[in-house]
N, CA, C and O atoms as a printed pandas DataFrame, in Angstrom:
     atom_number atom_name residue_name chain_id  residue_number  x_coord  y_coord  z_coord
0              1         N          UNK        A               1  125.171   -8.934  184.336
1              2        CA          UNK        A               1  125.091  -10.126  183.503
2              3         C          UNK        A               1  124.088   -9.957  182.359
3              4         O          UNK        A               1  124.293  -10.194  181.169
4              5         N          UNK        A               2  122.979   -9.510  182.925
5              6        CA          UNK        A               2  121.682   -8.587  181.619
6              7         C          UNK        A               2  122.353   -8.619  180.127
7              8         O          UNK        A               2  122.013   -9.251  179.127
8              9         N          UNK        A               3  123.603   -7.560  180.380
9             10        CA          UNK        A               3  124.467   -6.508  179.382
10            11         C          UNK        A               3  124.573   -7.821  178.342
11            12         O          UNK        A               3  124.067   -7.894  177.223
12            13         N          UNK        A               4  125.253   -8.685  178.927
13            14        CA          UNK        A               4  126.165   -9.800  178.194
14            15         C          UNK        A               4  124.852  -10.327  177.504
15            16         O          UNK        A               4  124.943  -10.260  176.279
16            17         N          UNK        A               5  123.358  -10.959  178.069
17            18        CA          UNK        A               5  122.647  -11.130  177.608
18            19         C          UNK        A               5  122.380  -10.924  176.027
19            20         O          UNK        A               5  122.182  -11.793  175.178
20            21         N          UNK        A               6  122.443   -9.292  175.853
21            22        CA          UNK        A               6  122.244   -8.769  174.803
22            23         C          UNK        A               6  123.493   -8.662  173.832
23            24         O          UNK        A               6  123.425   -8.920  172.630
24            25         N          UNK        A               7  124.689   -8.235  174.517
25            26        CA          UNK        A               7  125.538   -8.342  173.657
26            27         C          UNK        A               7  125.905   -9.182  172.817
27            28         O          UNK        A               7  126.582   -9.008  171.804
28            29         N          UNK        A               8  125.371  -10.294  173.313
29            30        CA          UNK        A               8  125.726  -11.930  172.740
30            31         C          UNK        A               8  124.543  -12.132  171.582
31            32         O          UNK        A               8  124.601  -12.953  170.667
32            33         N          UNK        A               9  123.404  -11.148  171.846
33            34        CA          UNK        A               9  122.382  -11.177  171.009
34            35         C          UNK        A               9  122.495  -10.352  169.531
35            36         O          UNK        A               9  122.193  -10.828  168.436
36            37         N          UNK        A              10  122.964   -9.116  169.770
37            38        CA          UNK        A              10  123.500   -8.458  168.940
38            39         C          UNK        A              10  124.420   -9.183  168.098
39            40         O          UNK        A              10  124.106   -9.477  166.945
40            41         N          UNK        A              11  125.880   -9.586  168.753
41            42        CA          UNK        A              11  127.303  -10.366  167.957
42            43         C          UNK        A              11  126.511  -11.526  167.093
43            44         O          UNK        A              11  126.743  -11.877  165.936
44            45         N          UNK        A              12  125.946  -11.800  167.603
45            46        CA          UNK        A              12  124.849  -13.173  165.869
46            47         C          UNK        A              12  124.439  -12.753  165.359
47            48         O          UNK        A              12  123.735  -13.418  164.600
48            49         N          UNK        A              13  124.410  -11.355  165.209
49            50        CA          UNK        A              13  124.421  -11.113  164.154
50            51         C          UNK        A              13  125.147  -10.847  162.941
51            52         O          UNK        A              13  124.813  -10.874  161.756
52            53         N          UNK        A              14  126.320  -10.560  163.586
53            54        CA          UNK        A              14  127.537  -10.529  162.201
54            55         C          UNK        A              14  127.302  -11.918  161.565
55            56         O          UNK        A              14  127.233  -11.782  160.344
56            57         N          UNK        A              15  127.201  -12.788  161.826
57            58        CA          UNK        A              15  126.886  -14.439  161.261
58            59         C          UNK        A              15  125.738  -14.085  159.844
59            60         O          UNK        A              15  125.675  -14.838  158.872
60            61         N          UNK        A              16  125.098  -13.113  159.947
61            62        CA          UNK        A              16  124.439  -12.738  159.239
62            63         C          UNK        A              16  124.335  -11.660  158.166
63            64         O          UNK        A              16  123.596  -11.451  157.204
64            65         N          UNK        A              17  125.626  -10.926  158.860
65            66        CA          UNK        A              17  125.788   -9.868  157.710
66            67         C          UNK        A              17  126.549   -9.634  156.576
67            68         O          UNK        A              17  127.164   -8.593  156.812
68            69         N          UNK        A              18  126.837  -10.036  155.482
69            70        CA          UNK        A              18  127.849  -10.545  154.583
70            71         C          UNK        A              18  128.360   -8.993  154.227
71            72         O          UNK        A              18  127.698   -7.955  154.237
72            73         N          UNK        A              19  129.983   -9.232  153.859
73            74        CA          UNK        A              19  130.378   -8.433  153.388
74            75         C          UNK        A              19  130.104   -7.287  152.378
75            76         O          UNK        A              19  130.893   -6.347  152.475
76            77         N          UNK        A              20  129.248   -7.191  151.532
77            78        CA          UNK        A              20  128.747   -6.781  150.629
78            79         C          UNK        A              20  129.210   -5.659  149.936
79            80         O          UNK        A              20  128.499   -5.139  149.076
80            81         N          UNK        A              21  130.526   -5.144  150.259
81            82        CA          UNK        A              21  131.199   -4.428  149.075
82            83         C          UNK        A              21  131.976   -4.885  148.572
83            84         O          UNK        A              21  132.761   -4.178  147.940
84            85         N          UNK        A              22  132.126   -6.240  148.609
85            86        CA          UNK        A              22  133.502   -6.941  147.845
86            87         C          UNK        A              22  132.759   -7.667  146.972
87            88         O          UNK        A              22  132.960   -8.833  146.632
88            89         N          UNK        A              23  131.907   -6.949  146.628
89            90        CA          UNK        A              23  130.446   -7.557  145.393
90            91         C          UNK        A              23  131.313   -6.606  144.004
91            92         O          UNK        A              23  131.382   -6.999  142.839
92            93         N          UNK        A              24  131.865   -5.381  144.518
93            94        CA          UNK        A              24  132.570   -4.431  142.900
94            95         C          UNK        A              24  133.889   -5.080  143.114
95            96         O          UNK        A              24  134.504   -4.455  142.249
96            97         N          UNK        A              25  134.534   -5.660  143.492
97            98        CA          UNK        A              25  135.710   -6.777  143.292
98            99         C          UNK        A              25  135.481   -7.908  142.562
99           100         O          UNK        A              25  136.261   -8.807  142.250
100          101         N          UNK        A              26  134.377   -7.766  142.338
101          102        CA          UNK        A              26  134.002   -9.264  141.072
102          103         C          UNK        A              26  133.615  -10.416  142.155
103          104         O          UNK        A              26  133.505  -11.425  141.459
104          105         N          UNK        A              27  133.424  -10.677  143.136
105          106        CA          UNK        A              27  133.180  -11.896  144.248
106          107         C          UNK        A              27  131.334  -11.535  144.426
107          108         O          UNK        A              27  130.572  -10.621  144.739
108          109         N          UNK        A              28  131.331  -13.183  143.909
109          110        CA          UNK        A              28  129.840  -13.416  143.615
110          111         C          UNK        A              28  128.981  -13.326  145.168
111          112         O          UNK        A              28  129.733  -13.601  146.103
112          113         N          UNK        A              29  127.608  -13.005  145.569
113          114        CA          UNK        A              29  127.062  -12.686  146.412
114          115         C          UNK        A              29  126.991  -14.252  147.021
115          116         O          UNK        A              29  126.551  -14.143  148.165
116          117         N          UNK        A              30  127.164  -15.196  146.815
117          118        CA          UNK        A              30  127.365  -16.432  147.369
118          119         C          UNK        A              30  128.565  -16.995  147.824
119          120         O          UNK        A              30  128.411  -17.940  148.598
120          121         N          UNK        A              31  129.717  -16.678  147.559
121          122        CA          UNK        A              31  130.650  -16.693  147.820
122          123         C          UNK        A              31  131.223  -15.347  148.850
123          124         O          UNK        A              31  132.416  -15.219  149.125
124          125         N          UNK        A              32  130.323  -14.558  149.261
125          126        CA          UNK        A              32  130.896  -13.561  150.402
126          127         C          UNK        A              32  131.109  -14.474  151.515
127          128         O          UNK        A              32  130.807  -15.664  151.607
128          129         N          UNK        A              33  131.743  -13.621  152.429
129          130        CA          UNK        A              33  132.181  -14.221  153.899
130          131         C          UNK        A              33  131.127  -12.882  154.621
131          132         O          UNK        A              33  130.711  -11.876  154.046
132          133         N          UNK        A              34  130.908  -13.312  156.056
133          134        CA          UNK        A              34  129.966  -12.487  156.685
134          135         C          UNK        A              34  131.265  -11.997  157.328
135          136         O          UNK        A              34  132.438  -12.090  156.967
136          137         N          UNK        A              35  130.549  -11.321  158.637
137          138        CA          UNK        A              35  131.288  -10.359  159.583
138          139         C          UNK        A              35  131.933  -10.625  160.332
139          140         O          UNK        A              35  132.964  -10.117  160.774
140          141         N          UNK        A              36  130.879  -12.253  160.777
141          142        CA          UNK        A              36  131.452  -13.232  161.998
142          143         C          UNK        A              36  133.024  -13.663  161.554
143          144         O          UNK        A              36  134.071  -13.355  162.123
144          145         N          UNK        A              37  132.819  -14.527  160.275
145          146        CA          UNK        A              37  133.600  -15.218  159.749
146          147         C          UNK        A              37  135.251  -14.132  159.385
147          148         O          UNK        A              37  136.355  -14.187  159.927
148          149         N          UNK        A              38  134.879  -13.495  158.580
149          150        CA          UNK        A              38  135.933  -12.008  158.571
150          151         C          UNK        A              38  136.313  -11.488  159.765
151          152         O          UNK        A              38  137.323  -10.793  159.653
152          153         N          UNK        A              39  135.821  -11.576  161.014
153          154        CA          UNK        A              39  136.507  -11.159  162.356
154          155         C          UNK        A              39  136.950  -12.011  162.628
155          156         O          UNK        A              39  137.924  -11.622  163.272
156          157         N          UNK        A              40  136.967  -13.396  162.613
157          158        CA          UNK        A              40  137.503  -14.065  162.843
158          159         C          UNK        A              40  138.715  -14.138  162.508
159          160         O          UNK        A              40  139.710  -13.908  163.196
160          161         N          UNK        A              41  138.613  -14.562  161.108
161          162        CA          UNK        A              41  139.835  -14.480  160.444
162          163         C          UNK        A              41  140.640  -13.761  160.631
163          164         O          UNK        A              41  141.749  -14.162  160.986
164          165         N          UNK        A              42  140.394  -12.554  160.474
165          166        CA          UNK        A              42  141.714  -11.273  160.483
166          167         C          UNK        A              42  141.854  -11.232  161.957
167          168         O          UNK        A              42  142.845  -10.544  162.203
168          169         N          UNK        A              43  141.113  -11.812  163.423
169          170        CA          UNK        A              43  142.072  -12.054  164.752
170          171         C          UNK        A              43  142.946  -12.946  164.501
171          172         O          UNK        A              43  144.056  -12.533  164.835
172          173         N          UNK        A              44  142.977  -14.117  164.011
173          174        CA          UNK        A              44  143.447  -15.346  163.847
174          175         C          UNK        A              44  144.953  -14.801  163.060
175          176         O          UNK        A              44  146.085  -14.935  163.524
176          177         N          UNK        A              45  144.702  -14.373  162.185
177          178        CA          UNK        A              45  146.398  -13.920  161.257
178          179         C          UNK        A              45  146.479  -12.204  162.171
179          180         O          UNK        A              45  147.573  -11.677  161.971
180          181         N          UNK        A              46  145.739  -11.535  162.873
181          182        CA          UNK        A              46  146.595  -10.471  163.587
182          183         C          UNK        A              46  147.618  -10.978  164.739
183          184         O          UNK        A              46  148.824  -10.731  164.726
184          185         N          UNK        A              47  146.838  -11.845  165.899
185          186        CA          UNK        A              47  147.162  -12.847  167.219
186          187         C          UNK        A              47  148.646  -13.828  166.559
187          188         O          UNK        A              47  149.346  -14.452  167.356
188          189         N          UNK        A              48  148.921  -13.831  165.210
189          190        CA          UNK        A              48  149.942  -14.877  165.099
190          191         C          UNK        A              48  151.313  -13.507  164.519
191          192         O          UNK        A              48  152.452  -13.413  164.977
192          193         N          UNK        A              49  150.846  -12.859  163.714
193          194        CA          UNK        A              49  151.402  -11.422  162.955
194          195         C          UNK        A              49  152.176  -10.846  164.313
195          196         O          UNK        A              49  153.390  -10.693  164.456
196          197         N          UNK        A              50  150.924  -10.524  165.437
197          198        CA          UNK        A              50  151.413   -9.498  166.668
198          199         C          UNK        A              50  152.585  -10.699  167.705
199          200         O          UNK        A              50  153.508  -10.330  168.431
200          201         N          UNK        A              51  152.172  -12.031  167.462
201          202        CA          UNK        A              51  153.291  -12.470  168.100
202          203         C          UNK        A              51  154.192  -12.666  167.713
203          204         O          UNK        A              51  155.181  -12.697  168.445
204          205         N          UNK        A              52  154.269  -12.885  166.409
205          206        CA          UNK        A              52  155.779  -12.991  165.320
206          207         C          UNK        A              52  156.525  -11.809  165.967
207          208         O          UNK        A              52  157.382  -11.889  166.847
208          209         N          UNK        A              53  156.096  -10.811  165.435
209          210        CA          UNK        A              53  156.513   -9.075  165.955
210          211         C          UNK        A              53  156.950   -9.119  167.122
211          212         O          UNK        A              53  158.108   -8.710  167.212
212          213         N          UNK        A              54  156.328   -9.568  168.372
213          214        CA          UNK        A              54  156.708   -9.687  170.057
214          215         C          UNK        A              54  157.706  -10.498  169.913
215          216         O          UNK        A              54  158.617  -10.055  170.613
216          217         N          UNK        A              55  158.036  -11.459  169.377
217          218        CA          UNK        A              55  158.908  -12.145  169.628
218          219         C          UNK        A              55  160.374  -11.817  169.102
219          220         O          UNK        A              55  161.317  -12.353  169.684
220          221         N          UNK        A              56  160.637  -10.881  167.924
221          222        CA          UNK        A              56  161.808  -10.220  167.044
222          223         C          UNK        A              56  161.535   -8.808  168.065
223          224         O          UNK        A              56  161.629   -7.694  167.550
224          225         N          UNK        A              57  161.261   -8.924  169.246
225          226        CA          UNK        A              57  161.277   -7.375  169.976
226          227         C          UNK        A              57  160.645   -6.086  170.061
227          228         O          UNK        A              57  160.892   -4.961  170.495
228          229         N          UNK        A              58  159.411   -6.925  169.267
229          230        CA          UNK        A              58  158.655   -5.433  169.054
230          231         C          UNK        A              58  157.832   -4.902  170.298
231          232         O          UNK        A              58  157.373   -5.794  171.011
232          233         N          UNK        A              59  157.599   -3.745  170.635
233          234        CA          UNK        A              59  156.669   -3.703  171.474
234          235         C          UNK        A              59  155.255   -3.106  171.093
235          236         O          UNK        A              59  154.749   -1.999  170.910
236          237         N          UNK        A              60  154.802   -4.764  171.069
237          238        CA          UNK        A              60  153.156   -4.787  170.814
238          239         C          UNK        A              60  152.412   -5.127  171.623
239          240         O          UNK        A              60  152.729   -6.258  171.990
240          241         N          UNK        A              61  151.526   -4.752  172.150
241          242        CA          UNK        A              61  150.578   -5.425  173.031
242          243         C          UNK        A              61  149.216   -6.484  172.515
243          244         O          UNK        A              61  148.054   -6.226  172.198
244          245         N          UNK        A              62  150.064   -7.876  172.618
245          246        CA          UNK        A              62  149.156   -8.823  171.812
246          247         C          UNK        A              62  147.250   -8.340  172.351
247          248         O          UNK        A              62  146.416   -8.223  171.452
248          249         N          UNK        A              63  146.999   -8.207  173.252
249          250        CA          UNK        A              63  145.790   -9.117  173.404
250          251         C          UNK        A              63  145.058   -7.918  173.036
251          252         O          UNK        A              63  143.865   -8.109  172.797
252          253         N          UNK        A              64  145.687   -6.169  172.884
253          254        CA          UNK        A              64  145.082   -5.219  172.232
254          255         C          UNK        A              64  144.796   -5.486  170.984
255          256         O          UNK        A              64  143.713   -5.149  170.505
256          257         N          UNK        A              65  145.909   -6.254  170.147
257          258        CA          UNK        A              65  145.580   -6.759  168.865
258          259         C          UNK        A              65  144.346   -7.646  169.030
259          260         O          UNK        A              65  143.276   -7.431  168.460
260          261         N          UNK        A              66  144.456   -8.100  169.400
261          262        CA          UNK        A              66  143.467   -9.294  169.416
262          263         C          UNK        A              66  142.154   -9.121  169.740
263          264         O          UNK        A              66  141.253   -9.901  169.429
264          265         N          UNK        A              67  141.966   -7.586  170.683
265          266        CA          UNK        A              67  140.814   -6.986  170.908
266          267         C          UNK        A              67  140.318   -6.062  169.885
267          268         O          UNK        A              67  139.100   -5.979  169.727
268          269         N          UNK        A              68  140.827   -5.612  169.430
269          270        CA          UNK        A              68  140.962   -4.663  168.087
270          271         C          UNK        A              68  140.405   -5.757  167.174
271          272         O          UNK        A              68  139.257   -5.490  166.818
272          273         N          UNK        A              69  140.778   -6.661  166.794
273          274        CA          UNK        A              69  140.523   -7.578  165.682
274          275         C          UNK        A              69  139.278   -8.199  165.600
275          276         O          UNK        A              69  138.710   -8.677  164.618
276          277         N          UNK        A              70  138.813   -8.101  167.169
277          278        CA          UNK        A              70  137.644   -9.135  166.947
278          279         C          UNK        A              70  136.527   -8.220  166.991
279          280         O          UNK        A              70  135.438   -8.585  166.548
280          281         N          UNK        A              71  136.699   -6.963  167.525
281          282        CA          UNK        A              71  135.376   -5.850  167.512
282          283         C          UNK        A              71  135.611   -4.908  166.032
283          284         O          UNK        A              71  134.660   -4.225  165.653
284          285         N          UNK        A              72  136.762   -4.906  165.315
285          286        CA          UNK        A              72  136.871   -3.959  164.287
286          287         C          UNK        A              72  136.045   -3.755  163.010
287          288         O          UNK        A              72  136.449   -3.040  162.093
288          289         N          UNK        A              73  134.825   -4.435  162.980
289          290        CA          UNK        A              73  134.147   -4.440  162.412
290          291         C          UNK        A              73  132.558   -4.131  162.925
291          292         O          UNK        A              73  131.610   -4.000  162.151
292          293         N          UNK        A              74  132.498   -4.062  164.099
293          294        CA          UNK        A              74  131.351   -4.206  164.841
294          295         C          UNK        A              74  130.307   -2.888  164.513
295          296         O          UNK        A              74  129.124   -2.837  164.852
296          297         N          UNK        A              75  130.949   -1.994  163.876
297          298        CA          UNK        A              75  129.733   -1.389  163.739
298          299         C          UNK        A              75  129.711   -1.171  162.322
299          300         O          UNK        A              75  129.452   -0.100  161.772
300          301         N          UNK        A              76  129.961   -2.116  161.839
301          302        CA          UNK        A              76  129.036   -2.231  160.488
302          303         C          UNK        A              76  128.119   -3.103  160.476
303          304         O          UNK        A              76  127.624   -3.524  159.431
304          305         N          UNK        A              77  127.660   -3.616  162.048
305          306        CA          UNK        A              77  126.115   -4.011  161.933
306          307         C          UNK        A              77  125.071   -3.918  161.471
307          308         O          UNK        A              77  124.304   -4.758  161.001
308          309         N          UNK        A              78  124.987   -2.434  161.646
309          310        CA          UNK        A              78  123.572   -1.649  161.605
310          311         C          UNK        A              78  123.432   -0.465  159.916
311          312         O          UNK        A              78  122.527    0.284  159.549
312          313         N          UNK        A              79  124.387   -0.710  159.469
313          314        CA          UNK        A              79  125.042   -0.216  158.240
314          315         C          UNK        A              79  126.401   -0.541  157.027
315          316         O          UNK        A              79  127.294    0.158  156.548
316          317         N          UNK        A              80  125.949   -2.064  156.864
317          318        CA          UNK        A              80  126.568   -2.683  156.280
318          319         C          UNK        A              80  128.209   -2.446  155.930
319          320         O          UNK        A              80  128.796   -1.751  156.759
320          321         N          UNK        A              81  128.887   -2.868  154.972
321          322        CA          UNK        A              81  130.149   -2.753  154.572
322          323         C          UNK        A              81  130.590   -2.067  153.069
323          324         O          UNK        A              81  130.326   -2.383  151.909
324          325         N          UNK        A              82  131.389   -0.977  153.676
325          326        CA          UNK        A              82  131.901   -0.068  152.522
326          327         C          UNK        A              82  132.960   -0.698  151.961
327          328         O          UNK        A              82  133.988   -0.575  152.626
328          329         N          UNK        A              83  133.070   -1.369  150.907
329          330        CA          UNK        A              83  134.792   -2.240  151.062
330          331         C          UNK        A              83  135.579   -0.956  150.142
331          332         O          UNK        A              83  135.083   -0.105  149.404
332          333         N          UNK        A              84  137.113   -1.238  150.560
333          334        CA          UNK        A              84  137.944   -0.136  149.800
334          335         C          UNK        A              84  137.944    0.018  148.482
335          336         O          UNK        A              84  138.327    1.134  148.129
336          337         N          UNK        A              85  137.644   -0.726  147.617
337          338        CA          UNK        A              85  136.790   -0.725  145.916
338          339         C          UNK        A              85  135.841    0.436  145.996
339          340         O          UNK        A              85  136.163    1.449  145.376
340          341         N          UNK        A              86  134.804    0.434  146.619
341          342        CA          UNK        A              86  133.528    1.340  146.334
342          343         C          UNK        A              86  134.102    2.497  147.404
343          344         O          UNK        A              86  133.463    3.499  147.083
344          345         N          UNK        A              87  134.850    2.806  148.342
345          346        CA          UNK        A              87  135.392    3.576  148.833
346          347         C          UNK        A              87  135.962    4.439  148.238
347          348         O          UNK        A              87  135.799    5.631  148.496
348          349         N          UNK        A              88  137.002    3.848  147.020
349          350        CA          UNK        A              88  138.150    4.766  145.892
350          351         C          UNK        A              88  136.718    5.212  145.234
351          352         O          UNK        A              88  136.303    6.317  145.582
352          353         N          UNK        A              89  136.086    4.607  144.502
353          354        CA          UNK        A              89  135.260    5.009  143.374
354          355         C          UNK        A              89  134.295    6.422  144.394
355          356         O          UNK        A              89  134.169    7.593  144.037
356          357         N          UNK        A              90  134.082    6.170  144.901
357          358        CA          UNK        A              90  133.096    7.223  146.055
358          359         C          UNK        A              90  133.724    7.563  147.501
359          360         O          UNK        A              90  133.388    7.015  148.551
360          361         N          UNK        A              91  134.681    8.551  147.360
361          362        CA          UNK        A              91  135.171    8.566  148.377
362          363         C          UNK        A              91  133.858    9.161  149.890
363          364         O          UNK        A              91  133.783    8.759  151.051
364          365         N          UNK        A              92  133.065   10.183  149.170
365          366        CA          UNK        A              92  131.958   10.985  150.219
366          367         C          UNK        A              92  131.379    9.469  150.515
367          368         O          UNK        A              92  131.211    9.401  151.732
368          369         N          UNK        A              93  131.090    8.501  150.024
369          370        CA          UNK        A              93  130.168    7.584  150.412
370          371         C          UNK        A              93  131.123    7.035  152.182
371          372         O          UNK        A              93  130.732    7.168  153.341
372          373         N          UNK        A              94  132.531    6.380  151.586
373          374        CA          UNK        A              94  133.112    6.217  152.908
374          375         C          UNK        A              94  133.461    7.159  153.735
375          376         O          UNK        A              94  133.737    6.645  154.819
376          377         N          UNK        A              95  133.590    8.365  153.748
377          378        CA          UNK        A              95  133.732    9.299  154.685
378          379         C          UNK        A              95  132.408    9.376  155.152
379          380         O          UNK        A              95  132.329   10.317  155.942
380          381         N          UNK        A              96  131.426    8.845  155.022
381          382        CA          UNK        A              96  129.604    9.083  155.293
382          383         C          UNK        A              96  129.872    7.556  156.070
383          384         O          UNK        A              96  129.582    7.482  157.264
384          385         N          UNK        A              97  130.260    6.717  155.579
385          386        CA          UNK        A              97  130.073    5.376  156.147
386          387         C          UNK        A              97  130.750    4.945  157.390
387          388         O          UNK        A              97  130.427    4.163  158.284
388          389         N          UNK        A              98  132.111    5.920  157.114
389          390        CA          UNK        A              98  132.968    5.859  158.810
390          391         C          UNK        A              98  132.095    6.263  160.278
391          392         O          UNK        A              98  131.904    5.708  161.360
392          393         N          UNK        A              99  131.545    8.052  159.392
393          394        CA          UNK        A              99  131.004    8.673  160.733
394          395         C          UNK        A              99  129.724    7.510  160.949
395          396         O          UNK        A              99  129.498    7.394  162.153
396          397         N          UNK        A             100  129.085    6.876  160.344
397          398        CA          UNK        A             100  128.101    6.133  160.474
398          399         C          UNK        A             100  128.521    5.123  161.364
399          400         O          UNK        A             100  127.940    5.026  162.445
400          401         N          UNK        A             101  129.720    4.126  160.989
401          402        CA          UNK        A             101  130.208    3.105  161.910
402          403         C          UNK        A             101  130.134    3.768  162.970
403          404         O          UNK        A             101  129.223    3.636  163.787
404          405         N          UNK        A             102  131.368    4.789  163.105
405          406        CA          UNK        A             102  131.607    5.492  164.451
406          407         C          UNK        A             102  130.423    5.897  165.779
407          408         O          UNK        A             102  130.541    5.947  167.003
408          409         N          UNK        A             103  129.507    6.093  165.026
409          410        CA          UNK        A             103  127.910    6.335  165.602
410          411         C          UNK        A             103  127.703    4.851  165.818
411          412         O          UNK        A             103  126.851    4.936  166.702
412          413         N          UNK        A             104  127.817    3.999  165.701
413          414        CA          UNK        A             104  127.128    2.806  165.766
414          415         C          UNK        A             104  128.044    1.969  166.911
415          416         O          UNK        A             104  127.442    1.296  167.748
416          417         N          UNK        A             105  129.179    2.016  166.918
417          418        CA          UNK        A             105  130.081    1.731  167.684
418          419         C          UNK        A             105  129.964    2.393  168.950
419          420         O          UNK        A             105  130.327    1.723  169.918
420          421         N          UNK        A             106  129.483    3.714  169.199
421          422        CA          UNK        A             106  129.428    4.529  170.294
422          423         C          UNK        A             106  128.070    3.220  170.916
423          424         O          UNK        A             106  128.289    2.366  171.776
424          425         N          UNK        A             107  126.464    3.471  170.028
425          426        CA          UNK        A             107  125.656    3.010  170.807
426          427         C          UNK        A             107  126.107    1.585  171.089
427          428         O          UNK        A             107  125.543    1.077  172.057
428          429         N          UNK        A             108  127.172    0.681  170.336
429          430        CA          UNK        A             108  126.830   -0.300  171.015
430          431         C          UNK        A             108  127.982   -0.589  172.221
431          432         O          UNK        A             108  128.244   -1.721  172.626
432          433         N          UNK        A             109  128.581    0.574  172.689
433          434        CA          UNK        A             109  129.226    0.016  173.148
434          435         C          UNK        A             109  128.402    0.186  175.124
435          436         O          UNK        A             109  128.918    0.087  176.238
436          437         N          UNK        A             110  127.352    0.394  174.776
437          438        CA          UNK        A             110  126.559    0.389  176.360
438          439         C          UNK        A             110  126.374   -1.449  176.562
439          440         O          UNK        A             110  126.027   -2.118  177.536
440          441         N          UNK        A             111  126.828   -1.874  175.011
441          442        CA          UNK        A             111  126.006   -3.110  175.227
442          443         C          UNK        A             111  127.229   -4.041  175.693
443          444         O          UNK        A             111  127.201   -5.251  175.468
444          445         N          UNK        A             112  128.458   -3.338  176.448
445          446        CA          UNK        A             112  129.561   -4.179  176.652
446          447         C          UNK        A             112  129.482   -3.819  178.569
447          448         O          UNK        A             112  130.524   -3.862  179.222
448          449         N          UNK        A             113  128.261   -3.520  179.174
449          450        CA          UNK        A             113  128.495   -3.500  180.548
450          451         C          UNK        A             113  129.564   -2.782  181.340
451          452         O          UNK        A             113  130.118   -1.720  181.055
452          453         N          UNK        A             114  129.658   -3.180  181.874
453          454        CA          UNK        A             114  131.478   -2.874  182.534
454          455         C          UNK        A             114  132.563   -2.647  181.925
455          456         O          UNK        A             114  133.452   -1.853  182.231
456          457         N          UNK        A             115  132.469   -3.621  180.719
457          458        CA          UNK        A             115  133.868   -2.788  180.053
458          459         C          UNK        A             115  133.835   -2.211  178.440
459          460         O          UNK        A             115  134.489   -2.387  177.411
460          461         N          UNK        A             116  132.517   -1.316  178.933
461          462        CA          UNK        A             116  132.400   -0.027  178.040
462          463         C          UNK        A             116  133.551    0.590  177.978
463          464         O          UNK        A             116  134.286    0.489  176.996
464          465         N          UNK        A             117  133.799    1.209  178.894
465          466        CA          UNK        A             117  135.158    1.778  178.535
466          467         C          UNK        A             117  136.166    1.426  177.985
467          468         O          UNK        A             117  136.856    2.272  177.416
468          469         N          UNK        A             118  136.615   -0.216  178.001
469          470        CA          UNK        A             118  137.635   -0.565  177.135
470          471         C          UNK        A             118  137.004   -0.709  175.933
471          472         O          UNK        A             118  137.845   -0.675  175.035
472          473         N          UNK        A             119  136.022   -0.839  175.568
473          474        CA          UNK        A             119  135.475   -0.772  174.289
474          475         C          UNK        A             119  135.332    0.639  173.331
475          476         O          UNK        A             119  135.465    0.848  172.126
476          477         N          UNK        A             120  135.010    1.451  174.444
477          478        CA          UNK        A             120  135.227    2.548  173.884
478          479         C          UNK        A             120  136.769    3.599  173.420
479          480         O          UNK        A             120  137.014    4.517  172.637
480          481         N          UNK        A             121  137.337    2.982  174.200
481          482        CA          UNK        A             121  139.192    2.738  174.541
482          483         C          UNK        A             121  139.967    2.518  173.093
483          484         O          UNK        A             121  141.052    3.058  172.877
484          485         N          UNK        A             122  139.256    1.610  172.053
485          486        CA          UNK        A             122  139.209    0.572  171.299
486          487         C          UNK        A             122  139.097    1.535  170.078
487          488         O          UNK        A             122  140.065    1.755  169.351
488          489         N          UNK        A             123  137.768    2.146  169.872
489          490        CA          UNK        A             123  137.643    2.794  169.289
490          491         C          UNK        A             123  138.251    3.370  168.054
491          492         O          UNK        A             123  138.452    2.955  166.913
492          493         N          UNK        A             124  138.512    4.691  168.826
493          494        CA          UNK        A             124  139.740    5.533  167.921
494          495         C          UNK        A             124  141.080    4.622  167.394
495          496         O          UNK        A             124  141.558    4.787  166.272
496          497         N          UNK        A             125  141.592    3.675  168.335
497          498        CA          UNK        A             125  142.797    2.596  167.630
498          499         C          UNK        A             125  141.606    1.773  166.337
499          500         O          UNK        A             125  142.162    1.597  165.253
500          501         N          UNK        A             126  140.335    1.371  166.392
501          502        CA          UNK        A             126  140.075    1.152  165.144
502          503         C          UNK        A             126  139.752    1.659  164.261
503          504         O          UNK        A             126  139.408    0.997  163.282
504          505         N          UNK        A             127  139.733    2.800  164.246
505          506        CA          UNK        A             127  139.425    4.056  163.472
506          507         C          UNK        A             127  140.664    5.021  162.625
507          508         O          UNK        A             127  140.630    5.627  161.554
508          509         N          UNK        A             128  141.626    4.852  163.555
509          510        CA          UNK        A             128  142.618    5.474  163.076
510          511         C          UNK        A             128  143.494    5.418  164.012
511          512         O          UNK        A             128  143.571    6.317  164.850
512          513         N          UNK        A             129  144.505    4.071  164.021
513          514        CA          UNK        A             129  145.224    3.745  164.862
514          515         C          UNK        A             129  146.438    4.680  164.689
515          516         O          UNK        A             129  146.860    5.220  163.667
516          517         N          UNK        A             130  146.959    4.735  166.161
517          518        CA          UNK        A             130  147.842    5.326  166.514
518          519         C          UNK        A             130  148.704    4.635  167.438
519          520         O          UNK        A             130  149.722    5.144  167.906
520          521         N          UNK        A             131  148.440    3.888  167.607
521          522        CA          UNK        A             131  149.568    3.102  168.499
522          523         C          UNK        A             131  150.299    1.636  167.835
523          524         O          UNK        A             131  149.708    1.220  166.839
524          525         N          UNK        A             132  151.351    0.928  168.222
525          526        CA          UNK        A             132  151.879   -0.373  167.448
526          527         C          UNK        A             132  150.545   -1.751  167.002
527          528         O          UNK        A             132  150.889   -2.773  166.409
């Protein structure tokens, strides 16, 4: 129960971390959305997207979507957000910023207790999905 303690301590923090590469898209530093708010969102239109899809026969596994969606940002905690604007313009910067997430995602995923492993599971599908 400890684990959750902290994990829950850590996740308030996306509430705090604003997007900050969608600053070279012309979107004023007051008008960003944080991390919280942006995970949110993109579960909210994946969870309705992945059931549209399930329902015309696809085989998706909603609640992977839905797990995917709400951690897919999580390790740009500790090293803010590369958005795909400053990505094209500098590609070495996001190939520097992935392995960085990727490192950051590893340590936090001790902070998921017991289901480290599905977190870590998670991973590589947010990194470079390979499955529906």
């Amino acid at each position: 129960m400890k684990h959750l303690t902290n994990l829950f301590k850590i996740l308030e923090l996306t509430r705090s971390m604003p997007q900050y590469g969608y600053v070279l898209g012309g979107i004023q530093q007051d008008e960003l959305s944080n991390i919280a708010e942006h995970q949110y969102l993109v579960t909210l239109f994946a969870w309705q997207m992945a059931r549209n899809l399930h329902s015309k026969g696809a085989k998706i596994d909603i609640l992977k979507v839905i797990e995917i969606s709400l951690v897919h940002d999580i390790g740009e905690l500790f090293g803010g957000d590369i958005a795909m604007l400053y990505g094209k313009v500098n590609p070495k910067a996001k190939e520097h910023a992935k392995a960085f997430e990727y490192e950051n995602q590893k340590f936090l995923a001790k902070f998921f207790g017991s289901e480290k492993a599905n977190f870590e599971a998670l991973i590589p599908e947010i990194t470079d999905a390979q499955s529906d």
